[in-house]
Structures are given as structure tokens and as C-alpha cells.
Backbone as CSV, one residue per row, in Angstrom:
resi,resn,N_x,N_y,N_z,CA_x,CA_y,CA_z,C_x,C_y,C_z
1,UNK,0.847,-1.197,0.000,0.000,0.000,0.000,0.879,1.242,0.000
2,UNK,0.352,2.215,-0.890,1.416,3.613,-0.787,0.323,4.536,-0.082
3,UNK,1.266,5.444,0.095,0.565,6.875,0.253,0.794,7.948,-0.809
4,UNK,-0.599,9.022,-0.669,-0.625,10.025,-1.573,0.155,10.563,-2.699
5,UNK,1.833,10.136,-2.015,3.276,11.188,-1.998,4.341,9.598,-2.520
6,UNK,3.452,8.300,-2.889,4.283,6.932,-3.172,4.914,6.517,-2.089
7,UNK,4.896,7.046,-0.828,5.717,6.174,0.042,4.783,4.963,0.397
8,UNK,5.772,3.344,0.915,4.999,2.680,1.045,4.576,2.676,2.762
9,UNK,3.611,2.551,2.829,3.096,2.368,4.706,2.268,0.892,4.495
10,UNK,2.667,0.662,6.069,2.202,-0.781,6.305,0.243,-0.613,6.247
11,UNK,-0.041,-1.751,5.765,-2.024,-1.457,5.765,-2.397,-1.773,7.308
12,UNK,-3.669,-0.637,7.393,-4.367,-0.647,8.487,-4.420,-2.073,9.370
13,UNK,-3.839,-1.384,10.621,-4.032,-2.527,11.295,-5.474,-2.661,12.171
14,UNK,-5.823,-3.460,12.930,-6.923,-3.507,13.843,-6.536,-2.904,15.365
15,UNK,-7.667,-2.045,15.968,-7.583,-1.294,17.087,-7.877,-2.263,18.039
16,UNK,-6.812,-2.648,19.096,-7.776,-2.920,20.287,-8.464,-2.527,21.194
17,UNK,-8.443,-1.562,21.192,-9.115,-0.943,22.145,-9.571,0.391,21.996
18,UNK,-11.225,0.876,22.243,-11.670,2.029,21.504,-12.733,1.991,22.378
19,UNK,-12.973,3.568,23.179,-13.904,4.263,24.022,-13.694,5.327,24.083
20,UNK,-15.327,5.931,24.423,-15.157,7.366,24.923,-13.896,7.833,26.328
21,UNK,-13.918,8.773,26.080,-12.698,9.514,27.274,-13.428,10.987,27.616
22,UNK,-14.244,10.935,28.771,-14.538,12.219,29.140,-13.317,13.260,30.241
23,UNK,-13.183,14.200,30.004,-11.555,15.099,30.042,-12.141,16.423,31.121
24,UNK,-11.048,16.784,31.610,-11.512,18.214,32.243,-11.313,19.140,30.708
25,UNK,-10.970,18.795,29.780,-11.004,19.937,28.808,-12.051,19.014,27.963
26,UNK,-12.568,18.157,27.878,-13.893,17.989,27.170,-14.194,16.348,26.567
27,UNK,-14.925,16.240,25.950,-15.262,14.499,25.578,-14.364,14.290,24.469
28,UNK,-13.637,12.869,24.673,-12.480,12.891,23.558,-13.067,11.375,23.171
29,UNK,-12.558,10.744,22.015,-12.354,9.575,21.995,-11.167,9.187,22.070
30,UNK,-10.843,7.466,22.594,-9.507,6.944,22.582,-9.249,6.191,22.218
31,UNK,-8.287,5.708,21.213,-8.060,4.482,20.540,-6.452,3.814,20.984
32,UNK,-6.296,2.476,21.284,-5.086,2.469,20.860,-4.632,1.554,20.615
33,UNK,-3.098,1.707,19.756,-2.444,1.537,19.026,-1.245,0.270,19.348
34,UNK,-1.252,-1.141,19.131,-0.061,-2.200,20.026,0.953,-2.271,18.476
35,UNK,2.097,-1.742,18.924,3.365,-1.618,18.166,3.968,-3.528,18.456
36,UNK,3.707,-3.986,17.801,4.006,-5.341,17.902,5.854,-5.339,18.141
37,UNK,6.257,-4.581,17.117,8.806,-4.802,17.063,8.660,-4.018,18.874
38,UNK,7.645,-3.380,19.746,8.273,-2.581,20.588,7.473,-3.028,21.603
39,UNK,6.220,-4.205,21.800,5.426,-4.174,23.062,4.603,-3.101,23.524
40,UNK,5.163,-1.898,22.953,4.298,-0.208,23.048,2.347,-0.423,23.167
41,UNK,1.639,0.537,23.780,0.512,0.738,23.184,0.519,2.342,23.058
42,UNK,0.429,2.739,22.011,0.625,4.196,21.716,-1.029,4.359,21.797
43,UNK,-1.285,5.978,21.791,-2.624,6.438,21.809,-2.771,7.450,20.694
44,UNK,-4.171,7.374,20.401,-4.970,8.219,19.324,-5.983,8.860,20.006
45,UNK,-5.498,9.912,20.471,-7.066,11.149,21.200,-7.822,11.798,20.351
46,UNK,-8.940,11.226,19.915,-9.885,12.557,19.179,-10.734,13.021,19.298
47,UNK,-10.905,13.973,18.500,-12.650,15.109,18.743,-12.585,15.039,16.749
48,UNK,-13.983,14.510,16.828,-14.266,14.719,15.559,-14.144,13.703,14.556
49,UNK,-14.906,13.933,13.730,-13.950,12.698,12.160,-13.072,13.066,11.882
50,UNK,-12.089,11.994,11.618,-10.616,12.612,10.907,-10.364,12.508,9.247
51,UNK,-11.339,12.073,8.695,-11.604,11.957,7.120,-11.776,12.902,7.067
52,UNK,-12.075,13.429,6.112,-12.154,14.383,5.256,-11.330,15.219,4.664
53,UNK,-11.517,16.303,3.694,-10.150,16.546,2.405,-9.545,17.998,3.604
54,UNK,-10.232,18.899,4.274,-9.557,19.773,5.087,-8.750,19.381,6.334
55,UNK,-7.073,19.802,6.775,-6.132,19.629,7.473,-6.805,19.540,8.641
56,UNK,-6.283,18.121,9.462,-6.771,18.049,10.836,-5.748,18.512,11.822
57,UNK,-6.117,19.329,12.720,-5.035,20.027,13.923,-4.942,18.675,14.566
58,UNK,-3.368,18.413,14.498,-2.407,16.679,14.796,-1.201,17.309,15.783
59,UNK,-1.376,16.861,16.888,-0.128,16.756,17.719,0.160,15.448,18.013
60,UNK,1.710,15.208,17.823,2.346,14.025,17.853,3.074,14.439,18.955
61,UNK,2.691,13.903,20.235,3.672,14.200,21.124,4.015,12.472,21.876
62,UNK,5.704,12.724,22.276,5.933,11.818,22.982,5.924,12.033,24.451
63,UNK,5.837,10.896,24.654,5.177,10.725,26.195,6.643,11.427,27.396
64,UNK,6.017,11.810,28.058,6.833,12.633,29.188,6.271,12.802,30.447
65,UNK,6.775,11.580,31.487,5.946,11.265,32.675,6.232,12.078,33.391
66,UNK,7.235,12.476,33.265,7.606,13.786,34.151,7.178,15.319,34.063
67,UNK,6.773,16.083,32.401,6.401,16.931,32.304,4.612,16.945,32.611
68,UNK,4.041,15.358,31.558,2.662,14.958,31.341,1.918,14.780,32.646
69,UNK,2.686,14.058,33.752,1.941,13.009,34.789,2.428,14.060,36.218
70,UNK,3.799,14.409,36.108,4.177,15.098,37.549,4.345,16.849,36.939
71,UNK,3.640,16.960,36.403,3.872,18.705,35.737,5.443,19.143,36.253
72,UNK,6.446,18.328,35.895,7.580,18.859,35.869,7.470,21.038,35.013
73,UNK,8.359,21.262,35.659,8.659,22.491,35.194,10.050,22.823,33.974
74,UNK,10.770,21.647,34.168,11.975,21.903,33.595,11.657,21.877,31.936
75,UNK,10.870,21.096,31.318,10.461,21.222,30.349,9.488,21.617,29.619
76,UNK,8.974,21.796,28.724,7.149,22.543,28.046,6.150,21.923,27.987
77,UNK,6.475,20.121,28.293,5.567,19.208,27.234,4.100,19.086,28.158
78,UNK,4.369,19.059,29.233,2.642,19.223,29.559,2.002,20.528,29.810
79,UNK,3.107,21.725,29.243,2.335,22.256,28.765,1.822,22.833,27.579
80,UNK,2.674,21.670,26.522,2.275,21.891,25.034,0.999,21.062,25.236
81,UNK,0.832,19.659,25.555,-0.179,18.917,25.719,-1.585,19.444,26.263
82,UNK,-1.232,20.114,27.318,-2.810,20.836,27.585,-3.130,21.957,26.693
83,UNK,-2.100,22.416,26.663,-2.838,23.819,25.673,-3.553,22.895,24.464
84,UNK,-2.920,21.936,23.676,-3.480,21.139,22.405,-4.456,20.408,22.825
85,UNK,-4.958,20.190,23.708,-6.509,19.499,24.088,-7.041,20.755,24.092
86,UNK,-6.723,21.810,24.713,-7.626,22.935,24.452,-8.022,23.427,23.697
87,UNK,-6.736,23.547,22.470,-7.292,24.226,21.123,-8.055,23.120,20.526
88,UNK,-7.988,21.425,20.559,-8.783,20.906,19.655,-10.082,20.738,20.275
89,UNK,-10.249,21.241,21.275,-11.375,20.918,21.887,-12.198,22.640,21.503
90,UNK,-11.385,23.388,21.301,-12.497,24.724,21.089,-12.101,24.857,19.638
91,UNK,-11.644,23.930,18.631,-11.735,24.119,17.360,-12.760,22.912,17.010
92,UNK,-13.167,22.279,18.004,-14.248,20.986,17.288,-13.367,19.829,16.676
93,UNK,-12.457,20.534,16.195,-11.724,18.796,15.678,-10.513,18.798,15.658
94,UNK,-9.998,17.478,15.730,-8.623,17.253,16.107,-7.974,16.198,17.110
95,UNK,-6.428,15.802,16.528,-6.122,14.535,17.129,-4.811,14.657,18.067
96,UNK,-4.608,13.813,19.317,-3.145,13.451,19.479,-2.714,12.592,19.208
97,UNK,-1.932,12.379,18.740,-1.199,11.072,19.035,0.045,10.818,20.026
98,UNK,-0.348,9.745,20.713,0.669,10.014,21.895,1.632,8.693,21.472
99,UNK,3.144,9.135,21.907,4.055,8.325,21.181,4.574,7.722,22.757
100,UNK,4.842,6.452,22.919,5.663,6.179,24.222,6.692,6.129,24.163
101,UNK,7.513,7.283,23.826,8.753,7.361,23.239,9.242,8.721,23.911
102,UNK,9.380,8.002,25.618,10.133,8.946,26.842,11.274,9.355,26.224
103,UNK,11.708,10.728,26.813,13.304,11.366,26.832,13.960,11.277,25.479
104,UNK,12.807,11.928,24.595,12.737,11.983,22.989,13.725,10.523,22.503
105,UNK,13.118,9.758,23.008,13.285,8.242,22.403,14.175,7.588,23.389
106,UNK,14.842,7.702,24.407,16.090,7.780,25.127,15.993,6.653,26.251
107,UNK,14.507,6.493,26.688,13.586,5.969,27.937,13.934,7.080,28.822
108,UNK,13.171,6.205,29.875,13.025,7.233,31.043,14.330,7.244,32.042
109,UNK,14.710,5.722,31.957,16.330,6.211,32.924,17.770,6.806,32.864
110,UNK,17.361,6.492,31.084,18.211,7.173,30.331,18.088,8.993,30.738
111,UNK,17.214,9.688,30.390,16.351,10.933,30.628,16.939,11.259,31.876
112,UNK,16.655,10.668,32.909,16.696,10.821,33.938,18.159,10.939,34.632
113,UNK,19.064,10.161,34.115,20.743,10.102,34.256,20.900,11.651,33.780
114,UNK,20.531,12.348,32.586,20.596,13.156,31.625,19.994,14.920,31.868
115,UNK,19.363,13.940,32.987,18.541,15.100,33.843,20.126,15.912,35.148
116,UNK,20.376,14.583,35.637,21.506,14.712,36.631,22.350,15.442,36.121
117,UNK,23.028,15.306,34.635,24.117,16.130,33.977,23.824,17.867,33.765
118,UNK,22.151,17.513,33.216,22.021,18.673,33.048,22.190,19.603,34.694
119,UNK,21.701,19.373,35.624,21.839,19.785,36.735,23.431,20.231,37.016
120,UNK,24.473,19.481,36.642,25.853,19.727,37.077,26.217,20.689,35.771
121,UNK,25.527,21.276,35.271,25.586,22.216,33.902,25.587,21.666,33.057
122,UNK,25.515,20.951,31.600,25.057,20.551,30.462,23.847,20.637,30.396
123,UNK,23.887,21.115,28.694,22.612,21.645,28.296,21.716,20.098,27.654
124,UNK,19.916,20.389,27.435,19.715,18.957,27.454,20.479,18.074,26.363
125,UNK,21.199,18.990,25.257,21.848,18.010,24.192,22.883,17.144,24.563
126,UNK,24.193,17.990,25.227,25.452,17.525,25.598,24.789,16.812,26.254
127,UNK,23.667,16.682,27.463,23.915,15.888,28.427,23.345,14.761,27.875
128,UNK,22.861,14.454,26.267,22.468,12.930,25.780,23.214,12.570,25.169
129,UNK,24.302,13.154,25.019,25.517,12.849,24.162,26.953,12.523,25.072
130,UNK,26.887,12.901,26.393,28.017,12.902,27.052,27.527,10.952,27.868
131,UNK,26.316,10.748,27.712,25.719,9.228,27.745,25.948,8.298,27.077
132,UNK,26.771,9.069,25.008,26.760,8.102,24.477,25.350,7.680,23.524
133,UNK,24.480,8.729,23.645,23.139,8.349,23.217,23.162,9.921,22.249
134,UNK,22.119,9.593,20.944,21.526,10.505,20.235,20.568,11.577,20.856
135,UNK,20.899,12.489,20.410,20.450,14.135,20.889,18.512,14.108,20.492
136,UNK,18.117,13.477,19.522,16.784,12.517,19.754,16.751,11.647,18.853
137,UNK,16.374,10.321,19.741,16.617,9.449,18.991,15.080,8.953,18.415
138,UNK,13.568,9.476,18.614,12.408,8.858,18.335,12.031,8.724,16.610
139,UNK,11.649,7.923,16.787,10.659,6.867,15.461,9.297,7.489,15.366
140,UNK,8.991,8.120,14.005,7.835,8.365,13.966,6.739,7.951,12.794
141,UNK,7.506,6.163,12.788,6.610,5.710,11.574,5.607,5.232,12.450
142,UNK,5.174,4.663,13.474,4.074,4.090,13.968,3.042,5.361,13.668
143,UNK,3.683,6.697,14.545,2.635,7.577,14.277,1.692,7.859,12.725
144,UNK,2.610,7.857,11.900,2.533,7.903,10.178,1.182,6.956,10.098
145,UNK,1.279,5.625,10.564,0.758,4.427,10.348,-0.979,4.399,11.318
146,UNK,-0.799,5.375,12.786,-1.506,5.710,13.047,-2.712,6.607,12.529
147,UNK,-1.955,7.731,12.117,-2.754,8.662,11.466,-3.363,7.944,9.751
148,UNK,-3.048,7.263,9.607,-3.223,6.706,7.848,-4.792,5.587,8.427
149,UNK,-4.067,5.040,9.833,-5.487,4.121,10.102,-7.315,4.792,10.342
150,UNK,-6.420,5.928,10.926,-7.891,6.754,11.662,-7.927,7.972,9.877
151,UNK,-7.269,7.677,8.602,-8.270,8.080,7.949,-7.596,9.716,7.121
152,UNK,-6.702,9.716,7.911,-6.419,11.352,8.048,-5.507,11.620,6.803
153,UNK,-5.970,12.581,6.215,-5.636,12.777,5.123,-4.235,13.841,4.505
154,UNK,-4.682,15.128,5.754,-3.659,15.807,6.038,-3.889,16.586,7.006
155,UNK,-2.904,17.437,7.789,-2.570,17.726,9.012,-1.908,19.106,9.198
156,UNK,-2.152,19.693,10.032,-1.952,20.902,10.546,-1.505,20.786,11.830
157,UNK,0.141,20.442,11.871,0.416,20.237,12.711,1.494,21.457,13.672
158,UNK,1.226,21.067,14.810,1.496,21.678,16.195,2.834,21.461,16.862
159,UNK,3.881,22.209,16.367,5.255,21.723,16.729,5.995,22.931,16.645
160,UNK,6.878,22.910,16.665,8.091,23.956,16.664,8.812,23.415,15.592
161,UNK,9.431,21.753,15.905,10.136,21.317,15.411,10.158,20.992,13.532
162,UNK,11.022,21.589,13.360,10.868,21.067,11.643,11.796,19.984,11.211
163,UNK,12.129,19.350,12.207,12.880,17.812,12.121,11.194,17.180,12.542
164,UNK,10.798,16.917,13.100,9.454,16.708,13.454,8.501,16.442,11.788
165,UNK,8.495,17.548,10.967,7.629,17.677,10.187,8.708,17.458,8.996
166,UNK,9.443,16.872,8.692,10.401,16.687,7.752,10.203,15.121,7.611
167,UNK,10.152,14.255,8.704,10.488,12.864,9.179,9.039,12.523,8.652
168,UNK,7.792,13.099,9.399,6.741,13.186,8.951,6.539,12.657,7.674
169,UNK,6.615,13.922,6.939,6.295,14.095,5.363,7.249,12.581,4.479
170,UNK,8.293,12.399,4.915,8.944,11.436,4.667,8.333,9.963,4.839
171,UNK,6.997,10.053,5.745,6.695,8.694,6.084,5.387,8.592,5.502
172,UNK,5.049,10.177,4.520,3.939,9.708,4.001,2.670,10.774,4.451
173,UNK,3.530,11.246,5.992,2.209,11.996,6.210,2.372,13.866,5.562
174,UNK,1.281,14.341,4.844,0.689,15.330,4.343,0.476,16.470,5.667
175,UNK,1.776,17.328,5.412,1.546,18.571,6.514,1.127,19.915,5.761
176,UNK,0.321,20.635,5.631,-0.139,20.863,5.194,0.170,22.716,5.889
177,UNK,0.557,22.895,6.873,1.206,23.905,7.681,1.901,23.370,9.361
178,UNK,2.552,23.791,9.656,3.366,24.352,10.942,2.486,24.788,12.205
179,UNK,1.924,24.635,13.092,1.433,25.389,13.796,2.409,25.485,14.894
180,UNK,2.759,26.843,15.399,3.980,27.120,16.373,3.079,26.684,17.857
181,UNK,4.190,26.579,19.073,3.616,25.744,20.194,4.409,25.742,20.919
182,UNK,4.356,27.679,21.492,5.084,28.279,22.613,4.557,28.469,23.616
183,UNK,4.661,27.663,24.416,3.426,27.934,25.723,4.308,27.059,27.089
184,UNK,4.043,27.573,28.621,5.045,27.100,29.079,5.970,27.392,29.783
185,UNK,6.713,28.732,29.420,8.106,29.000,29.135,8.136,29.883,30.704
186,UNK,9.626,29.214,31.040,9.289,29.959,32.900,10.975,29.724,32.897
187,UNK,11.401,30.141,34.128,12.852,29.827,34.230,13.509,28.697,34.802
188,UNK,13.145,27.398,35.019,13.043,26.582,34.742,13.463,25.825,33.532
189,UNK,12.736,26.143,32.498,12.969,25.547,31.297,13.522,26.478,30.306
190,UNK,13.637,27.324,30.267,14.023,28.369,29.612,15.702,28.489,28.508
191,UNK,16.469,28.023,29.545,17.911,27.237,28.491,17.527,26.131,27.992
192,UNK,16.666,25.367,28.739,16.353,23.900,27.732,15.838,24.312,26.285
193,UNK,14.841,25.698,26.367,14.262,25.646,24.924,15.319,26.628,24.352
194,UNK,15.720,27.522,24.754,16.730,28.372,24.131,18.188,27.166,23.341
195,UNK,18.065,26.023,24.591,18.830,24.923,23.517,18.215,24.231,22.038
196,UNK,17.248,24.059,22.916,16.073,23.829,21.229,16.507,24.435,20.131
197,UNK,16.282,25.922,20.347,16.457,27.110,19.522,17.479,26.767,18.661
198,UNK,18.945,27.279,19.670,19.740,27.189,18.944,20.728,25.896,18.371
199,UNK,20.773,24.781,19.312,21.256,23.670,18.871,20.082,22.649,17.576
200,UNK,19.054,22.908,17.782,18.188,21.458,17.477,17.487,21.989,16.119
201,UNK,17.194,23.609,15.734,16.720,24.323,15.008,15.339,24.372,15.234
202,UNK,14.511,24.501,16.141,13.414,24.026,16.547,13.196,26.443,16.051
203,UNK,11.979,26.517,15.594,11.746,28.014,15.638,11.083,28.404,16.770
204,UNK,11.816,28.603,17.631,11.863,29.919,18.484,12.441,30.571,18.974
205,UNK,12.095,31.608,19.028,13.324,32.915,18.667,13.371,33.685,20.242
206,UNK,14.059,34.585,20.435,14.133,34.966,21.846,12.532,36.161,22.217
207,UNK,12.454,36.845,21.245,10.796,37.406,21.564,10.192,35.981,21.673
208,UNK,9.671,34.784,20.976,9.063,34.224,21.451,9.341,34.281,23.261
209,UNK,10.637,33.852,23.313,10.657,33.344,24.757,10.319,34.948,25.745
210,UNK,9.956,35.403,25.563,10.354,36.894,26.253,8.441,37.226,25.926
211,UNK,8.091,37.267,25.200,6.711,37.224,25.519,5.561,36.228,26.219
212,UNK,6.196,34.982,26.193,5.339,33.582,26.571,6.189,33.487,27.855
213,UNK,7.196,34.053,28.832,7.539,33.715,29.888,6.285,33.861,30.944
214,UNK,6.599,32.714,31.277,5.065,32.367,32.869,5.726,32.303,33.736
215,UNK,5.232,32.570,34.976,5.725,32.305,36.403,5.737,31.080,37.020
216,UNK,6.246,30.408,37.179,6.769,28.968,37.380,7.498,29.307,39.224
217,UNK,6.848,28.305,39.947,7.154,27.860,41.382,7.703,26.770,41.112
């Protein structure tokens, strides 16, 4: 089977598991996803049909127990994640996909060693590299394979990253625009994304960071 663009993607697989999900930000559905090479069950959050020929607002985020589950401060991701239930929930439609692909592919103890470095000064890159490990190492064909099952045609996606939406398009999936996803930003995390910035090429620029700074305890 190809996609749109000739790449080949694996054919729809079968969901095991599919129910409503009622949210403090609103009624979602949940599907998910068993990565057979990884034991994984990745997730598909939606509001809405995802067919149809107009771009669905798609965040692909990987999982971050520490930003997602313990609202860590050091990084953005739960609070890229809530803001993106918010906007798809007051735009009517729209998906996540959640990747279990901790410490941008790294796991969690890995992350967590990486966390320690950064603390003794290294920034989050050096400190995945002074491990011996890639600066990010995540896979984003399951997601590709996800979004192709639930239908989705093309995407308006929610990232900074244009390694993100490069890898994407490469696997088939149709981005159709960029949506920027500065939200977050406190002192705390603030060299982590300014590393973004300038090591990883991720777009954001120092007004971003200088207008979106929040007060962080």
C-alpha cells in the first residue's frame, strides 16, 4: 500500500481498544495503538472525524511522565499537551497522538541520568551525548501508520520542530502547515528551549521566549 506522496506504509491494522474519554477539557475519543517490534501501546485522542479533504489540527507528542503526569517544570511538554486538548477541543476537531517514546526516544532512565548532567551544567543536548546516546533518537513511523489508520488525510500540525515535520512528510504523512507551540516558558525551562532554539533548530526565537515567559514555582 502507498501513500498520496508513493511512500509505502504498512495497511491498516486492527484497534484494540476504543472508548469514549470524558476530560476536564472535554469528551475525547480513545483508541489504541499495540506496536508489535516494541510491546508499546501508543494512543490516538480525538474530537471529531478525521476523514475528510480539510487539514486536521495533529499533535504528535511523545510521552513525558515527568512533564505529562508530575507537571515537571523543567520542560514545556505538559504544557504543550494541555494547551493542544484545548485548542482541539475549542476548534471541534482534532487529534493526538501520543508516542511512548520517553526522553525523545532515550527511555526514562536514560532521561533521567541526563537530567543529573544537566543539573551539574550541560545543556539537554550535551547531556544525551556525554551518555553516548543521540540528541533525539524517536521513530515516527508508527505515528505515520496511526494517522493513515484513523483516515487522516492531512494535518496541521502543532510543533516547533521542523525535524518533526520533515520525518513526517517522509513517512507519508501530508503537513499541510506548521502550527507554532510556545506555551510554558518559565525559568526553569528556559535554556532547555533556548537549547532547542539554537542547537536542534526548533523556531523559536528569543521574543518568542520573552513574551510567553510564565511564572513557574
Amino acid at each position: 500500500m502507498e501513500s498520496g506522496n508513493g511512500v509505502k506504509i504498512q495497511e491498516k491494522f486492527d484497534v484494540p481498544a476504543d472508548a469514549r474519554l470524558p476530560t476536564k477539557y472535554g469528551v475525547f475519543r480513545i483508541r489504541i495503538f499495540h506496536e508489535k517490534s516494541t510491546g508499546l501501546d501508543h494512543v490516538a485522542l480525538t474530537l471529531g472525524e478525521m476523514s475528510g479533504p480539510d487539514p486536521v489540527l495533529v499533535r504528535v507528542h511523545s510521552e513525558c511522565i515527568t512533564g505529562d503526569t508530575f507537571a515537571s517544570t523543567r520542560c514545556d511538554c505538559g504544557a504543550q499537551l494541555e494547551y493542544t486538548l484545548k485548542e482541539i477541543q475549542q476548534k471541534g476537531w482534532g487529534c493526538v497522538v501520543y508516542l511512548r517514546q520517553e526522553g525523545r526516544g532515550i527511555g526514562l532512565h536514560a532521561k533521567i541520568q541526563a537530567y543529573n548532567l544537566q543539573d551539574k551544567g550541560a545543556d539537554t543536548l550535551d547531556a544525551n551525548l556525554m551518555l553516548g546516546l543521540p540528541g533525539d533518537a524517536r521513530d515516527y513511523s508508527i505515528a505515520s501508520k496511526i494517522l493513515n489508520t484513523l483516515g487522516v488525510k492531512k494535518v496541521s500540525l502543532l510543533t516547533n520542530n521542523p525535524d518533526k515535520v520533515e520525518k513526517l512528510e517522509t513517512l507519508g504523512v501530508s503537513v499541510s502547515e506548521r502550527v507554532p507551540l510556545i506555551v510554558g516558558v518559565g525559568k526553569e525551562n528556559i535554556n532547555y528551549l533556548k537549547t532547542k532554539s539554537s542547537k536542534m533548530g526548533h523556531h523559536i526565537s528569543t521574543s518568542d521566549l520573552e513574551d510567553n515567559t510564565t511564572n513557574q514555582s
